[in-house]
C-alpha positions in Angstrom: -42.9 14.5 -57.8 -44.3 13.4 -54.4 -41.1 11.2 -53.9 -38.9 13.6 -54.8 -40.2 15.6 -51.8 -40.0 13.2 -49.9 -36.6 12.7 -50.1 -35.4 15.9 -50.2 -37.3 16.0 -46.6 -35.1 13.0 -45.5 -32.1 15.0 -46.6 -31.3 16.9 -43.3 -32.2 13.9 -41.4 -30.0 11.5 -43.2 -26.9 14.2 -43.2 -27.3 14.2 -39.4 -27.2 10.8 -38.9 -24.2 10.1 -40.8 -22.6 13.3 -39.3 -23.0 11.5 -35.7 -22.2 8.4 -36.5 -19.1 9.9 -37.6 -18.5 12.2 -34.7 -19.4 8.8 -32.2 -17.0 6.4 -33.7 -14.5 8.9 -33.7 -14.6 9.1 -30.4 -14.8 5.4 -29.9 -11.7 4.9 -31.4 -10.2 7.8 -29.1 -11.3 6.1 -26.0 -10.1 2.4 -27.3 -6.4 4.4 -27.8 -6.6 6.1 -24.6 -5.1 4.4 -21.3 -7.7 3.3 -18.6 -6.3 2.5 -15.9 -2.6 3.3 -14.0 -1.8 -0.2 -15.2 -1.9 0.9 -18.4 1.2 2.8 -20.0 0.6 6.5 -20.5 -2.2 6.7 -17.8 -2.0 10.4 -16.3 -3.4 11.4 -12.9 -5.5 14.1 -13.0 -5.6 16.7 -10.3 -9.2 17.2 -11.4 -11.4 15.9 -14.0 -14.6 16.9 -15.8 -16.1 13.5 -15.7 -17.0 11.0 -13.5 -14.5 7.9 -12.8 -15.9 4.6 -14.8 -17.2 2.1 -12.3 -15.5 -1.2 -11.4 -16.9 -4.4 -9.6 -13.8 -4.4 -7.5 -14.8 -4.7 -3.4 -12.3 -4.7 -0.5 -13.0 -5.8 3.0 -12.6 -3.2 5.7 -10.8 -5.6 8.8 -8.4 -6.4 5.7 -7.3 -2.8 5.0 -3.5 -2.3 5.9 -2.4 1.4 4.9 -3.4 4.2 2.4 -1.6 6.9 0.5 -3.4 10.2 -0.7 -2.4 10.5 -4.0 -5.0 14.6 -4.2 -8.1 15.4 -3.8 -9.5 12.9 -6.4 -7.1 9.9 -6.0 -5.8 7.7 -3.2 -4.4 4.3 -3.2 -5.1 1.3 -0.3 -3.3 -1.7 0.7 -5.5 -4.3 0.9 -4.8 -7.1 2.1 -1.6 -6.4 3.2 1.4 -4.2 1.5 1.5 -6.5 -1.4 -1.9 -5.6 -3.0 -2.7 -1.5 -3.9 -5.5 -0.6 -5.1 -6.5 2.8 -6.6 -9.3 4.3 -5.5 -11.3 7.2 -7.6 -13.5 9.3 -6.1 -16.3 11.1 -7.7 -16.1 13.9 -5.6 -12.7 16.2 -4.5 -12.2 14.8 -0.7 -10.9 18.6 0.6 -8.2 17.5 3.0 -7.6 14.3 3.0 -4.0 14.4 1.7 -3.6 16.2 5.0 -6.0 14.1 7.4 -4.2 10.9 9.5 -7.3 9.3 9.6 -10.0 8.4 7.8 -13.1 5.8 8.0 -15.6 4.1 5.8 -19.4 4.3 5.3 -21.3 1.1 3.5 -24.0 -0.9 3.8 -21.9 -3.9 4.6 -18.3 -5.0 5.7 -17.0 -3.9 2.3 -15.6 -1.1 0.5 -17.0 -0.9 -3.2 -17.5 1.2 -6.1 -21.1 1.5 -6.3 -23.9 1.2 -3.5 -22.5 4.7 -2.5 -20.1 3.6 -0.4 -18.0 6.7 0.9 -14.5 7.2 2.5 -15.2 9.8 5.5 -12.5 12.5 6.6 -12.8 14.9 9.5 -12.7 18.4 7.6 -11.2 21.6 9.3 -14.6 22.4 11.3 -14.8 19.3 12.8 -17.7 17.9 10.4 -17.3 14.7 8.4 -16.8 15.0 4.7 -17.9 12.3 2.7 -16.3 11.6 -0.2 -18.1 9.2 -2.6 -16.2 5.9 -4.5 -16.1 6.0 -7.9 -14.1 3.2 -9.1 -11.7 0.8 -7.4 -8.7 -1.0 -9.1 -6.7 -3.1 -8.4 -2.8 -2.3 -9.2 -0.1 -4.0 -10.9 3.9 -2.7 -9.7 4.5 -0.5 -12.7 1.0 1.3 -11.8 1.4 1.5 -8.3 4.5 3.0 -9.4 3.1 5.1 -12.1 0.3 6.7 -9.7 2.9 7.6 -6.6 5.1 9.2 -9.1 2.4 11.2 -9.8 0.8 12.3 -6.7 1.2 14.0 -3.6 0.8 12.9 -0.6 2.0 10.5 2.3 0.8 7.6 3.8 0.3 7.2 7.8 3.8 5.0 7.9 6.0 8.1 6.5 3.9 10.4 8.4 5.2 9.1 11.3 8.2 8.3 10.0 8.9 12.2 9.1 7.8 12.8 12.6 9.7 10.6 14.5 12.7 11.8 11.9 12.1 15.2 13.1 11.8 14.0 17.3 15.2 13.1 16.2 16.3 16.2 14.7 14.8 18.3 17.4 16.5 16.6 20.3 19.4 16.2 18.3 20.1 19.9 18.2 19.6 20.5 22.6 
């Protein structure tokens, strides 16, 4: 009789763990299925996100940074070292105004950019403060994901900034 109760104690307990186990590899097998990275077909940039950006190992020298592209508030992409080499950047936090800034800088503790360490991409926001946006992951990009992500996003990189503005110099003088 004292057995019996004993197991019909363990009942709950048992239920649960075979309910979660469940529930986890469920999910496992969702995550395995869905893309993780732009390099990976079916990868979808999201605007904004309700989790944080896994972390990579992935570092980038700063004197070998040759352009970026904001993607949104969330995403951006960086040549590095030269056009030939994009990587994605995630950031954990929305970067207000950065598809809109010309500029922007880097805060680490060394001469590199990476994903963890807190390293930060700094902005000038509308008041003149900085706005630090923290890394979340950095990746580096194959052609179909480069081409993937700008397909995606918004955004323009300093060249075609200035290229729209020279473009509309033109336009402008054009028309006197």
């Amino acid at each position: 009789m004292n057995r019996k109760k004993k197991f019909v104690n363990l009942m709950p307990a048992l239920f649960l763990l075979i309910f979660f186990s469940e529930t986890y590899s469920m999910q496992l097998k969702n995550n395995e299925s869905s893309p993780k990275s732009a390099n990976d077909e079916g990868y979808i940039l999201e605007q904004s996100r309700d989790k944080l950006p896994r972390s990579s190992n992935q570092c980038l020298f700063f004197r070998s940074i040759y352009d970026w592209k904001a993607l949104n508030r969330y995403n951006l992409i960086i040549w590095s070292p030269g056009r030939n080499n994009p990587y994605h950047i995630e950031l954990n936090n929305p970067c207000n105004g950065i598809r809109f800034s010309e500029t922007i800088g880097f805060s680490s503790k060394d001469n590199r950019l990476c994903s963890y360490g807190g390293d930060s991409i700094l902005i000038n926001s509308p008041g003149g403060m900085l706005d630090r946006c923290t890394i979340g992951s950095i990746t580096r990009l194959d052609k179909e994901g480069l081409d993937r992500l700008v397909s995606q996003g918004r955004g323009r990189s300093l060249s075609e900034k200035k290229l729209h503005m020279q473009q509309k110099n033109n336009n402008t003088l054009g028309k006197k």
